[in-house]
N, CA, C and O atoms as CSV, one atom per row, in Angstrom:
chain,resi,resn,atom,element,x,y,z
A,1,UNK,N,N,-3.418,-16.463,-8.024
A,1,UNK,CA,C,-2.595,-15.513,-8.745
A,1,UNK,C,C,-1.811,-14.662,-7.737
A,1,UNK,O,O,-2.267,-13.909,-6.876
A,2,UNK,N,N,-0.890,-14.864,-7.949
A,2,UNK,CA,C,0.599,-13.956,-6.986
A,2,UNK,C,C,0.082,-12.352,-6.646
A,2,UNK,O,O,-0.047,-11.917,-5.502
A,3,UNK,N,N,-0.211,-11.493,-8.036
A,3,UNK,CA,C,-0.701,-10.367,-7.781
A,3,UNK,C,C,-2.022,-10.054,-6.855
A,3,UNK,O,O,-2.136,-9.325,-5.870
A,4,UNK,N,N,-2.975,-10.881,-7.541
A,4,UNK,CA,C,-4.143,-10.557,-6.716
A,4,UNK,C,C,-4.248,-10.611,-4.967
A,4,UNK,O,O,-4.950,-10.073,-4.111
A,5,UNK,N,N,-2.988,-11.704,-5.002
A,5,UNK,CA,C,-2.702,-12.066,-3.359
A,5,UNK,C,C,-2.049,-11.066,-2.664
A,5,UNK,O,O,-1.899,-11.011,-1.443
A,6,UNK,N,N,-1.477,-9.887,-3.908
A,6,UNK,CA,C,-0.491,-9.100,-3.089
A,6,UNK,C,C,-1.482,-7.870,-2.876
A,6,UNK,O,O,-1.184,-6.899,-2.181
A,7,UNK,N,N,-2.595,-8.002,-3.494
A,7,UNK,CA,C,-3.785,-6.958,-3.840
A,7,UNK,C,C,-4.314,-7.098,-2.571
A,7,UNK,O,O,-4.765,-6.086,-2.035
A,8,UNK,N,N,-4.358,-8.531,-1.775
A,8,UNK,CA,C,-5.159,-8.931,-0.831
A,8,UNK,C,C,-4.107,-8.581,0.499
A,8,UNK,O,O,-4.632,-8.275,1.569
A,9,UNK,N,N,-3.043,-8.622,0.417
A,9,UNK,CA,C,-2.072,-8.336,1.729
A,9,UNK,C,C,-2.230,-6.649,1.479
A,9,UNK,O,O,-2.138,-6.028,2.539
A,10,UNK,N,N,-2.395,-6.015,0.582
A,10,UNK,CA,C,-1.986,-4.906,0.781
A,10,UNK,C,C,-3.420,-4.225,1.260
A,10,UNK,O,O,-3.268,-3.181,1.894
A,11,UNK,N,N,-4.729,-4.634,1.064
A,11,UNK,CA,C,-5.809,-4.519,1.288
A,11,UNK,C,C,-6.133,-4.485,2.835
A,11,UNK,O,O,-6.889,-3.755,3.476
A,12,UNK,N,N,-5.375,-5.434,3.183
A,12,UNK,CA,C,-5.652,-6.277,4.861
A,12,UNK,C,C,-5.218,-4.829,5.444
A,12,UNK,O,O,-5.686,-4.503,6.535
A,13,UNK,N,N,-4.427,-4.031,4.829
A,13,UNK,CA,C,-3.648,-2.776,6.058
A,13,UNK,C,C,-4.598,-1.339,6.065
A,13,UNK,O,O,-4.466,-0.281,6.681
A,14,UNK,N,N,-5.693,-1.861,5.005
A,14,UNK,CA,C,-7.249,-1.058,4.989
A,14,UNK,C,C,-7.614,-0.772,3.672
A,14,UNK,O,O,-6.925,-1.249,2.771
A,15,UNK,N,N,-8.749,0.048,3.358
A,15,UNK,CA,C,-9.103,0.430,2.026
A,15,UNK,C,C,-8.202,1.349,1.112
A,15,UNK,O,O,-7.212,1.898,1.595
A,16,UNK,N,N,-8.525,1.499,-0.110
A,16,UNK,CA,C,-7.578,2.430,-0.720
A,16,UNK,C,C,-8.370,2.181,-2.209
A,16,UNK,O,O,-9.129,1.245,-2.460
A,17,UNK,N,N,-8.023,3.158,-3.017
A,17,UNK,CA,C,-8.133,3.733,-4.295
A,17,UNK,C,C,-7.233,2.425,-5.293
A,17,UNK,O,O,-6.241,1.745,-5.030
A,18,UNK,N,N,-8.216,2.510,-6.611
A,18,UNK,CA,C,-7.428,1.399,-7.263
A,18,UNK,C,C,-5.947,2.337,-7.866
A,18,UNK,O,O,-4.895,1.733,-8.075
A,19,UNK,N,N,-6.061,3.753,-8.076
A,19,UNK,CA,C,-4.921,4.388,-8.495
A,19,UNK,C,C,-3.419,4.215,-7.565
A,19,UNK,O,O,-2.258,4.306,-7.963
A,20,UNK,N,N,-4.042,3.885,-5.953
A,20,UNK,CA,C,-3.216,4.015,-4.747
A,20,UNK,C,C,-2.630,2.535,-4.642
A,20,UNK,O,O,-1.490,2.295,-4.244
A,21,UNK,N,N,-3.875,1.240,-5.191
A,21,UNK,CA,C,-3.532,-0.349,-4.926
A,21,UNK,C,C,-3.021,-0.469,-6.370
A,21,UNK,O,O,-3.133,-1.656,-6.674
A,22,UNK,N,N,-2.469,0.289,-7.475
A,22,UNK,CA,C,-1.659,0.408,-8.635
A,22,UNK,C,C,-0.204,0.476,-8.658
A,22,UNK,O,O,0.552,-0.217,-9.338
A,23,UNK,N,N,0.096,1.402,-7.826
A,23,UNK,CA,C,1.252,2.117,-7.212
A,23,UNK,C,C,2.017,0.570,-6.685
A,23,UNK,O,O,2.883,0.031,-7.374
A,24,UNK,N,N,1.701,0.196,-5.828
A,24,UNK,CA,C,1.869,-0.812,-4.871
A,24,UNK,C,C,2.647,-2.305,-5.208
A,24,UNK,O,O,3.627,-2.748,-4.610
A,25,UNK,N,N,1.906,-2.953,-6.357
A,25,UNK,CA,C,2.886,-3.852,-7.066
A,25,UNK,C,C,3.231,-3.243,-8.073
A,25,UNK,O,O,4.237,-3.774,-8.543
A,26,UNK,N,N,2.753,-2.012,-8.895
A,26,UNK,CA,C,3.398,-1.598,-9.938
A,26,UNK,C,C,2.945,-2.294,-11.196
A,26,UNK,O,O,3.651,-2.690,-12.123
A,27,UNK,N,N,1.419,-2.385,-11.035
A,27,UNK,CA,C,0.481,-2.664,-12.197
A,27,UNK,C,C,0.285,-1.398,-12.883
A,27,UNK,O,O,0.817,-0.435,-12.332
A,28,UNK,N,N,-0.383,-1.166,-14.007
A,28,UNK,CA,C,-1.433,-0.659,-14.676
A,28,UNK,C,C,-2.389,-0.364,-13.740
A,28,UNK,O,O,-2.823,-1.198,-12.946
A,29,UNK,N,N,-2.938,1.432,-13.821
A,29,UNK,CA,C,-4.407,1.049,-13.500
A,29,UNK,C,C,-5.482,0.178,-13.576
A,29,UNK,O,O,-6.269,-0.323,-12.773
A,30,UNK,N,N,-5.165,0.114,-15.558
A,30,UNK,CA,C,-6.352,-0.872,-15.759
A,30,UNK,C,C,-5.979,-2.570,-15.455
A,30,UNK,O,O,-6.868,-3.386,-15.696
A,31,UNK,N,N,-4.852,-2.978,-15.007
A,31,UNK,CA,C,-4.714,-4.520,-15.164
A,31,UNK,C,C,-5.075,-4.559,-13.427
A,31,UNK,O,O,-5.703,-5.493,-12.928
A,32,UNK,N,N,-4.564,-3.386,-12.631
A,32,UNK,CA,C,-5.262,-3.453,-11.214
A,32,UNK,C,C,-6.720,-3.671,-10.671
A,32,UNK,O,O,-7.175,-4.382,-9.775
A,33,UNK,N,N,-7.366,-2.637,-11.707
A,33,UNK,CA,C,-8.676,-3.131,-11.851
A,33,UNK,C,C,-9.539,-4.370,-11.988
A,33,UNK,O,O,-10.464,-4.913,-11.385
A,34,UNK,N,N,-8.678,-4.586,-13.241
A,34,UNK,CA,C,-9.236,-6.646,-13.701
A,34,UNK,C,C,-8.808,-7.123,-12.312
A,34,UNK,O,O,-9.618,-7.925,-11.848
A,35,UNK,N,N,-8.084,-6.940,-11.759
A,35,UNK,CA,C,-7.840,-8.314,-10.839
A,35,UNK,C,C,-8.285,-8.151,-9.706
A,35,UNK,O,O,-8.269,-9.061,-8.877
A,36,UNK,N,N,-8.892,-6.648,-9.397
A,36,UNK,CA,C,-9.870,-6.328,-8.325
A,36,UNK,C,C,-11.442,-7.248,-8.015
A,36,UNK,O,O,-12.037,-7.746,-7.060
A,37,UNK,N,N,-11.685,-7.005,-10.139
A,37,UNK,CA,C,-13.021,-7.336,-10.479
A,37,UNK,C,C,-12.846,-8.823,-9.885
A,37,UNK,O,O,-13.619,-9.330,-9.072
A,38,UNK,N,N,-11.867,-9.348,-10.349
A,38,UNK,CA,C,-11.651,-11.136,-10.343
A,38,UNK,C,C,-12.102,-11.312,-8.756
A,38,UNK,O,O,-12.989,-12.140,-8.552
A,39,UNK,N,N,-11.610,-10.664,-7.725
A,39,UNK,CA,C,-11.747,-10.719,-6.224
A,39,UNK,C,C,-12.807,-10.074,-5.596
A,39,UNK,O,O,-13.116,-10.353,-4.437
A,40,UNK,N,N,-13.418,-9.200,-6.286
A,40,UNK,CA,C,-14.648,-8.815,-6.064
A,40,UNK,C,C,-15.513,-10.109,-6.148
A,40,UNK,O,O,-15.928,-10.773,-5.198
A,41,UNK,N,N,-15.735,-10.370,-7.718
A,41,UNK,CA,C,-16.653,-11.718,-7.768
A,41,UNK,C,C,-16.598,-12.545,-7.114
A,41,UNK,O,O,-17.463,-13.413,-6.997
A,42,UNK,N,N,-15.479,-12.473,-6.479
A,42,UNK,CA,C,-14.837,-13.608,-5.245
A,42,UNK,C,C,-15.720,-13.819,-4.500
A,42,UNK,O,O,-16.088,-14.901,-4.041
A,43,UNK,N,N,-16.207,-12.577,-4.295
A,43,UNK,CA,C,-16.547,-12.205,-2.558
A,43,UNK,C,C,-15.684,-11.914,-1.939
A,43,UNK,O,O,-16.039,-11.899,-0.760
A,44,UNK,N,N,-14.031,-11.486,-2.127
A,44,UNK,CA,C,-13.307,-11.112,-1.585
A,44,UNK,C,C,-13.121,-9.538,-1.026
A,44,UNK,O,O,-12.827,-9.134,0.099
A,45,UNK,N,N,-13.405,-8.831,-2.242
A,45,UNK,CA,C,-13.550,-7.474,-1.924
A,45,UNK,C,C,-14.566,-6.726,-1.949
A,45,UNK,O,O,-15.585,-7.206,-2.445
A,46,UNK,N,N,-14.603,-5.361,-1.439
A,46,UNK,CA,C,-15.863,-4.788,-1.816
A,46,UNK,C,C,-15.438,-3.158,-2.310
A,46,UNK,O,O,-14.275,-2.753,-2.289
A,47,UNK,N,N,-16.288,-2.559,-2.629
A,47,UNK,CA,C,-16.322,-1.288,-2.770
A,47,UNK,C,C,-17.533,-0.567,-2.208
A,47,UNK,O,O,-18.652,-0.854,-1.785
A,48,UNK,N,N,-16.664,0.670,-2.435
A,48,UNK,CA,C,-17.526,1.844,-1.292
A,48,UNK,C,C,-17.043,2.976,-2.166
A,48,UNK,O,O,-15.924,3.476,-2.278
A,49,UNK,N,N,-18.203,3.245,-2.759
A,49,UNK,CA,C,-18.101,5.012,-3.759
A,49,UNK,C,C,-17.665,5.852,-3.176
A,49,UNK,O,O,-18.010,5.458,-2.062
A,50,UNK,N,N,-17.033,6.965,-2.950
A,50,UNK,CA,C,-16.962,8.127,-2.068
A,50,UNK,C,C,-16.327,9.146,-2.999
A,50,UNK,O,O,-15.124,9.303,-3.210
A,51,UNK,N,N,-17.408,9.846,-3.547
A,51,UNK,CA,C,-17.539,11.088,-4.874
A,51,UNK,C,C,-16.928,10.476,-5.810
A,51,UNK,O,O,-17.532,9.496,-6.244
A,52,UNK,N,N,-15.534,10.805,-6.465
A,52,UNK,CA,C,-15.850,10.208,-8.109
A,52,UNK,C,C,-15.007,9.189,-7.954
A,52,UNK,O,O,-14.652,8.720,-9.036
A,53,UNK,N,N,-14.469,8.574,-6.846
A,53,UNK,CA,C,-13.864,6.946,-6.537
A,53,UNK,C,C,-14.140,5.931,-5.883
A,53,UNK,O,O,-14.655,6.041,-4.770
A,54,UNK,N,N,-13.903,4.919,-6.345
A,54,UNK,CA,C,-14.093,4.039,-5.416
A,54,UNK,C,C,-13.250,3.225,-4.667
A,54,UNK,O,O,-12.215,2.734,-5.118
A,55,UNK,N,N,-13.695,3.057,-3.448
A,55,UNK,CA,C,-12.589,2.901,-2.387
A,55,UNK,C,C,-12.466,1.066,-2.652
A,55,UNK,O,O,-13.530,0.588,-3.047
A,56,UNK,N,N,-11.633,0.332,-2.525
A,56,UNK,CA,C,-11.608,-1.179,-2.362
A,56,UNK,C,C,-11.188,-1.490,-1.235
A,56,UNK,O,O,-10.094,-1.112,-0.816
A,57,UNK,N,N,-11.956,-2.189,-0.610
A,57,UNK,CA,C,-11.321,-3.035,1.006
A,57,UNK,C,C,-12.073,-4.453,0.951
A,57,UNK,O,O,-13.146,-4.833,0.483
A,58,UNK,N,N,-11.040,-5.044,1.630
A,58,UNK,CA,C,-11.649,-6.503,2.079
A,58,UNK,C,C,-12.742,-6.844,2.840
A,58,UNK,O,O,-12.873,-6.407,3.984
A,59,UNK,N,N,-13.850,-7.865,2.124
A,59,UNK,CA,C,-15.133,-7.659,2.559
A,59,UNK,C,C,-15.171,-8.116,4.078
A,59,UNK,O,O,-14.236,-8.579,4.732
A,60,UNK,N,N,-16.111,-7.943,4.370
A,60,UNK,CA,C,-16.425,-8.112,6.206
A,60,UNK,C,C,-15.699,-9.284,6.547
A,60,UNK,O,O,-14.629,-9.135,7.137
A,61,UNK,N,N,-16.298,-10.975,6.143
A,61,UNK,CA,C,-16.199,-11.703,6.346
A,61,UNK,C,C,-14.634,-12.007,6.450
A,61,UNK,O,O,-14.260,-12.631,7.443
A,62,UNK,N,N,-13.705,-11.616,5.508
A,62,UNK,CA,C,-12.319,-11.537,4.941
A,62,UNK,C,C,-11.865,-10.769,6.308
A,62,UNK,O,O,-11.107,-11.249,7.150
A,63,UNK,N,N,-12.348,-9.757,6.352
A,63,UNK,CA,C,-11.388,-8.750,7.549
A,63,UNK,C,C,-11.782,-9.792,8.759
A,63,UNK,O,O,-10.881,-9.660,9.587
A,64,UNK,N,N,-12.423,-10.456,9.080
A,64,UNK,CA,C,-12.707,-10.969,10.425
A,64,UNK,C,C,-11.705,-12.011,10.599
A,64,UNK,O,O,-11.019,-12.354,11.561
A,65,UNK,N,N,-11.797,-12.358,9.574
A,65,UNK,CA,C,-11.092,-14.193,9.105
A,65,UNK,C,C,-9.363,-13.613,9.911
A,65,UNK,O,O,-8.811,-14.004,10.940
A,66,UNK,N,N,-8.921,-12.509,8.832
A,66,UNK,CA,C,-7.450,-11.934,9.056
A,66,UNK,C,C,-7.383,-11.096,10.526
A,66,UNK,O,O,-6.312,-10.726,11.006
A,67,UNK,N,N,-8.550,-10.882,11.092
A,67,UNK,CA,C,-7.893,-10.496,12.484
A,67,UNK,C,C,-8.142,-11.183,13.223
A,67,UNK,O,O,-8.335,-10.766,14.365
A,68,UNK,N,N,-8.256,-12.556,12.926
A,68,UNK,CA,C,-8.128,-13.905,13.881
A,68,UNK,C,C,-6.827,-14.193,13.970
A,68,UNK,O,O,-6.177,-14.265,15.012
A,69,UNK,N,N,-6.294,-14.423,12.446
A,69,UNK,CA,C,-5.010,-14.776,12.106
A,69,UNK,C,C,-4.398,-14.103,10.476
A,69,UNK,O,O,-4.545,-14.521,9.327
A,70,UNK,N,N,-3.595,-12.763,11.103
A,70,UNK,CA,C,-3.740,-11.992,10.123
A,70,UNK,C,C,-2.437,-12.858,8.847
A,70,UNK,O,O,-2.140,-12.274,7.806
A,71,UNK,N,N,-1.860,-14.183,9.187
A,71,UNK,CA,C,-1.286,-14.807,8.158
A,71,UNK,C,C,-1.720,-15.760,7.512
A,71,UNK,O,O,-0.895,-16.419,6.880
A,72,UNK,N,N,-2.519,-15.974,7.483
A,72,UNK,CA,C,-3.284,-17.050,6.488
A,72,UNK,C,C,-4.961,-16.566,5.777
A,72,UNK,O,O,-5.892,-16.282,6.530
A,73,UNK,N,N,-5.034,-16.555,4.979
A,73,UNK,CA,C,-6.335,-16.502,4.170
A,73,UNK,C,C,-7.075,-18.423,3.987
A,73,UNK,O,O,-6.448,-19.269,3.350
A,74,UNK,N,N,-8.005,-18.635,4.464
A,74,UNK,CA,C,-8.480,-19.594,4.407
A,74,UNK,C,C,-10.243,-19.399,3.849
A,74,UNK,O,O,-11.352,-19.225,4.353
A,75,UNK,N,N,-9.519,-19.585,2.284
A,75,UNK,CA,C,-10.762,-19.726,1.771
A,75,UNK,C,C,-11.740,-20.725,1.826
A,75,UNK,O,O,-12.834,-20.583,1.280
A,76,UNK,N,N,-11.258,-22.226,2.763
A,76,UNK,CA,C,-12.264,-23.445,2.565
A,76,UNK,C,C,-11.751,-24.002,1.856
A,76,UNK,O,O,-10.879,-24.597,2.489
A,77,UNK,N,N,-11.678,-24.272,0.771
A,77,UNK,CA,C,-11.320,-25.070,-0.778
A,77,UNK,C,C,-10.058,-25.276,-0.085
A,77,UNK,O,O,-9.913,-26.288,0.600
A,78,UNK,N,N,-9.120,-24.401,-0.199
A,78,UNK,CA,C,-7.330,-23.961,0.306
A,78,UNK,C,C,-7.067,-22.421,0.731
A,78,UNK,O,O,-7.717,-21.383,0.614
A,79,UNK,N,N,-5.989,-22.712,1.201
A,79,UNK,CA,C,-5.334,-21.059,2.684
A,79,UNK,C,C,-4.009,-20.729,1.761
A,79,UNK,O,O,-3.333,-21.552,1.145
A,80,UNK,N,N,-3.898,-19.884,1.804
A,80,UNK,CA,C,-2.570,-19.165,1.460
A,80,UNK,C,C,-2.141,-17.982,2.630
A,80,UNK,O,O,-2.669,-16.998,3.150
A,81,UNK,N,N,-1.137,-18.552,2.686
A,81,UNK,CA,C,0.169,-17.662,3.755
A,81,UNK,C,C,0.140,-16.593,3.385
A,81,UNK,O,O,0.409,-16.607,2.184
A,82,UNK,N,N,-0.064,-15.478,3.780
A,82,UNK,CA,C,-0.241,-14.220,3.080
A,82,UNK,C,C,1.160,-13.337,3.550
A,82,UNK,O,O,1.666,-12.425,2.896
A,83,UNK,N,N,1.725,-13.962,5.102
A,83,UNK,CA,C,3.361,-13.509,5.470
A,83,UNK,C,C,4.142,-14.700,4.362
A,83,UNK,O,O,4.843,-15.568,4.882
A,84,UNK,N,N,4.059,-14.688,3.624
A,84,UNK,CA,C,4.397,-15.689,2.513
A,84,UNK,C,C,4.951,-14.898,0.908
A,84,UNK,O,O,5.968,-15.114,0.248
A,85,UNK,N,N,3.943,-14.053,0.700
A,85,UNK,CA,C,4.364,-13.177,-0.447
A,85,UNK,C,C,4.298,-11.997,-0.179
A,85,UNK,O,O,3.732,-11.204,0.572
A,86,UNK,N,N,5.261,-12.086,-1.245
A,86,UNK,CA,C,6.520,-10.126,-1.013
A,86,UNK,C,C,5.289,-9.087,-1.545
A,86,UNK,O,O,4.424,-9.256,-2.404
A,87,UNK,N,N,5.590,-7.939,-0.661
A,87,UNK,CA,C,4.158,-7.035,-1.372
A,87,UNK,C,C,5.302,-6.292,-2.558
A,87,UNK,O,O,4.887,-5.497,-3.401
């Protein structure tokens, strides 16, 4: 999904608030959310509470992968170009 990928480039530049990763492609809070959850279950993302929000960043494994080679996401299955789509 185009969005979630742009969820994931915009992620790579560090954590942030789903109100802040809303702003960004110009979702809905709540449709930002669903597609967080979708990448969470992934194993893509994670969260980190900090008082009444929660922060989203790319999980460990993900951040390591992208500061090998911060243009490609290589999930195994298939990689997507991430200097590929417009944030």
């Amino acid at each position: 999904d185009t969005t979630r990928m742009r969820l994931v480039k915009t992620l790579a530049h560090g954590g942030s608030p789903v109100t802040a990763l809303a702003e960004a492609p110009g979702l809905a809070v709540y449709n930002t959310s669903r597609h967080l959850k979708v990448l969470r279950d992934a194993g893509l993302v994670e969260t980190e509470v900090n008082a009444q929000q929660r922060i989203y960043r790319l999980a460990a494994p993900v951040r390591g992968q992208l500061e090998r080679n911060p243009r490609v996401l290589d999930l195994g299955c298939c990689s997507f170009r991430l200097d590929e789509i417009e944030e």
